[in-house]
N, C-alpha and C positions, 0 to 999 in steps of 0.2 A: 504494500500500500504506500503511497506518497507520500512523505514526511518533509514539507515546507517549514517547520518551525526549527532553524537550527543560525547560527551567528554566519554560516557560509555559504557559497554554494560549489560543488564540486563536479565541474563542465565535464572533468574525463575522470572516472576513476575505475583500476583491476583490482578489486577482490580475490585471497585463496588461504581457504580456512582447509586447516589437516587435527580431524577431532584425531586422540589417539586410543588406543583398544580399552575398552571398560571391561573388562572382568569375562573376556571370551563372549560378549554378546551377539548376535546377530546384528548385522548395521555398524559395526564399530570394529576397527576404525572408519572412517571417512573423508571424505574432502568435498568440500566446496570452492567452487571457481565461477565469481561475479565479475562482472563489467557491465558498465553503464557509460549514461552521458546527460549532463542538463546543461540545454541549452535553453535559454531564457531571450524570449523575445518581449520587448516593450510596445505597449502597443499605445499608450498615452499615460502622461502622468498618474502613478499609482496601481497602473493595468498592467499584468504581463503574462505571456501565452508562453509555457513550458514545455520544451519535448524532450521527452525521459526515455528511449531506445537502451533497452539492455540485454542482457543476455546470461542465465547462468545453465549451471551444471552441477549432480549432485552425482558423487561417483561413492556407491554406498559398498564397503566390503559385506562381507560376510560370517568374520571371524573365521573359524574351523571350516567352515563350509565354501563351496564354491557354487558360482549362478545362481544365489537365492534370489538376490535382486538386484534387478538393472540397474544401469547409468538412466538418469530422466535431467531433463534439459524444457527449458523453459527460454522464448523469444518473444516481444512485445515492445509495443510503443506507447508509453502513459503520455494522454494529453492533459496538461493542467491551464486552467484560467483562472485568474487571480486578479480579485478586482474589488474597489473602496465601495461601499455602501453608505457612510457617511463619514467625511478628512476624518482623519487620526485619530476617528474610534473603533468603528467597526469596518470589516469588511469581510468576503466572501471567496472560499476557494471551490473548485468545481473540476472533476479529476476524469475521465474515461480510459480505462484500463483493458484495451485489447490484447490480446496473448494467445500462445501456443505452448500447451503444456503438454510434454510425451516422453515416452521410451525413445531416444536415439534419436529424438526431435524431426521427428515425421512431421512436415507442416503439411495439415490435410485438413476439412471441415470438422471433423469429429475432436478434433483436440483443440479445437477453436475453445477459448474460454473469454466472455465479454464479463467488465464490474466497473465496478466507477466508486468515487468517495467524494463528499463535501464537508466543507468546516466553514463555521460559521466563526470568526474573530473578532473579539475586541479588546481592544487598547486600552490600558489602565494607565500608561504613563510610556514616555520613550523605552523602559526598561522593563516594560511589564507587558505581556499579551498574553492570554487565556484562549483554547481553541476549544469548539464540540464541534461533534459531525458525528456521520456514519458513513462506513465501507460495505460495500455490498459486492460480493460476484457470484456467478455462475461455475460453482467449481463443479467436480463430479461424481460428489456425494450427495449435490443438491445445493441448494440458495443459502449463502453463507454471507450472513451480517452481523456485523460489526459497530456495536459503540464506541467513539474514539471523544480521546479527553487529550488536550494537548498545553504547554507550558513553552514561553518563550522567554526564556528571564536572564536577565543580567544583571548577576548577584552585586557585583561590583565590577573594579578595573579590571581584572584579571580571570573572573568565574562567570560561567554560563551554564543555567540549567536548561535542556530544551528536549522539544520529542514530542509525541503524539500516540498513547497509549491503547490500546494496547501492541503497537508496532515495536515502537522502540521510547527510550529512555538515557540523554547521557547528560554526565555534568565533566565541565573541561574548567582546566584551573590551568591559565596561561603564565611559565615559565618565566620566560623570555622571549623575544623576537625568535628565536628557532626552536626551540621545545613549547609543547604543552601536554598536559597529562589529564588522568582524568580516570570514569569509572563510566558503564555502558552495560544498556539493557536489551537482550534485542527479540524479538519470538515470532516466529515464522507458522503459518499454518499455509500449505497449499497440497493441491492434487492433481498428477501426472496422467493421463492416459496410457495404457501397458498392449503390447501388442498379443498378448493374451483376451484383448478385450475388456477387463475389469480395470482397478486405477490405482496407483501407490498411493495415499494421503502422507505428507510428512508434517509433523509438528515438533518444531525445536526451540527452546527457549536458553539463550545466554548470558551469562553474566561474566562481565571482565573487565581489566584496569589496562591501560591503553598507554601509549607514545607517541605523540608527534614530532614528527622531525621535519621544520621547513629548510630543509636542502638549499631552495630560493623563497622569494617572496610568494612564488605561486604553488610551486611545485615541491607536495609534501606525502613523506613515508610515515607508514603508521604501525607500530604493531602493537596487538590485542591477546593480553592471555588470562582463560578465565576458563570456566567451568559450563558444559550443557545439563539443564537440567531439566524434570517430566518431558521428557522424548519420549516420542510416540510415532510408529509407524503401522500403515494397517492397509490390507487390500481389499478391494469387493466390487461387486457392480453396480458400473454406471448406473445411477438415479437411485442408491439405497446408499445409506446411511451406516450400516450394519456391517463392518468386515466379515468376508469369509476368510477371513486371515490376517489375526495380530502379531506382530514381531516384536519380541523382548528388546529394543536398539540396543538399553543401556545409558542412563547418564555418565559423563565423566569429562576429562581435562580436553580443552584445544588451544590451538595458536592459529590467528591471523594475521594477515600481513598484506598491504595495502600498499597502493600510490596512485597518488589523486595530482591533477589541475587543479589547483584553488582559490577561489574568489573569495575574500572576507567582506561581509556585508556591514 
């Protein structure tokens, strides 16, 4: 889901998380491999039109086992609008989320998945914004909504709490001109299409303490190390709810590792 409330914006960034083996589970270890892009177009004072083009990859072992479960890969283009409802108090975000969710990223109709999210914003003061909305999609267990609470604060010179829940969650406490640090919440629910017919659902929730490193003024390496925890994977078929197949993943330790283009706002 889109997550506009944060002190930057990050035009190119590659994501690659390696969770590592919890206790012989099923699903663990694993890796994740993100990229994205936000490009933000202005379309008049206080208005701007976002195109969010990403791309990942969830390459799940098996532990002991081999071929339990696929590689599933995920392609899509979020459009966002972003626009004032009344100067410098409220205003309006508006998100449409097309995508392709599948085994080995078959783009075909049936792995088509349409959702969208809105937040509705108001401004307490230059350092203060408060967000609600809802995210909605079509995934393929069925209509999956979402209440979203979101915070955009600047504690002071140096700290920012920001995020839009239940997506994600961070607070960064700036260093220096080249480090900043911090702690980060992040939880995932979606659902793949499998060429068995039926669909992976993954849900992963994180928690970890982070590094930035601005290299230059734009251009910054991140790394993230922290703990997965209630992960949950399940299979079944399209338009039920009901796994005909849970998998124990396992919580436990990962490291990610980042480099973004970035813009502070």
């Amino acid at each position: 889901m889109p997550c506009l409330a944060q002190p930057y914006v990050d035009l190119l960034q590659v994501q690659y998380l390696h969770a590592f083996r919890a206790n012989d589970k099923p699903g663990s270890p694993f890796q994740h491999l993100y990229a994205s892009a936000d490009l933000p177009i202005k379309i008049k004072d206080g208005s701007y039109l976002v195109l969010s083009p990403f791309y990942e990859n969830w390459s799940l072992d098996s532990a002991s086992k081999t071929d339990v479960l696929p590689q599933v890969s995920s392609i899509g283009l979020p459009i966002i609008l972003q626009f004032p409802l009344v100067k410098n108090k409220w205003s309006l975000m508006l998100a449409a989320i097309p995508r392709f969710n599948s085994e080995g990223l078959r783009i075909f109709d049936s792995s088509f998945q349409i959702g969208g999210a809105t937040t509705l914003v108001y401004q307490f003061n230059p350092r203060l914004k408060a967000r609600v909305g809802v995210y909605v999609n079509r995934e393929f267990f069925g209509i999956y909504v979402v209440p979203l609470f979101g915070v955009d604060w600047k504690l002071g010179e140096r700290d920012y709490l920001f995020g839009i829940l239940p997506g994600r969650l961070s607070y960064e406490h700036r260093l220096s001109h080249r480090f900043c640090t911090g702690a980060a919440y992040v939880s995932t629910t979606n659902s793949y299409l499998l060429k068995t017919g039926t669909y992976l659902r993954i849900g992963d929730n994180r928690i970890s303490v982070f590094l930035d490193y601005y290299a230059t003024k734009r251009l910054v390496a991140s790394a993230h190390l922290g703990y997965g925890v209630l992960r949950k994977l399940g299979s079944g078929w399209v338009g039920h709810r009901d796994y005909v197949r849970g998998f124990d993943w396992g919580d436990g330790p990962f490291a990610r590792f980042s480099l973004a283009y970035r813009i502070r706002l």
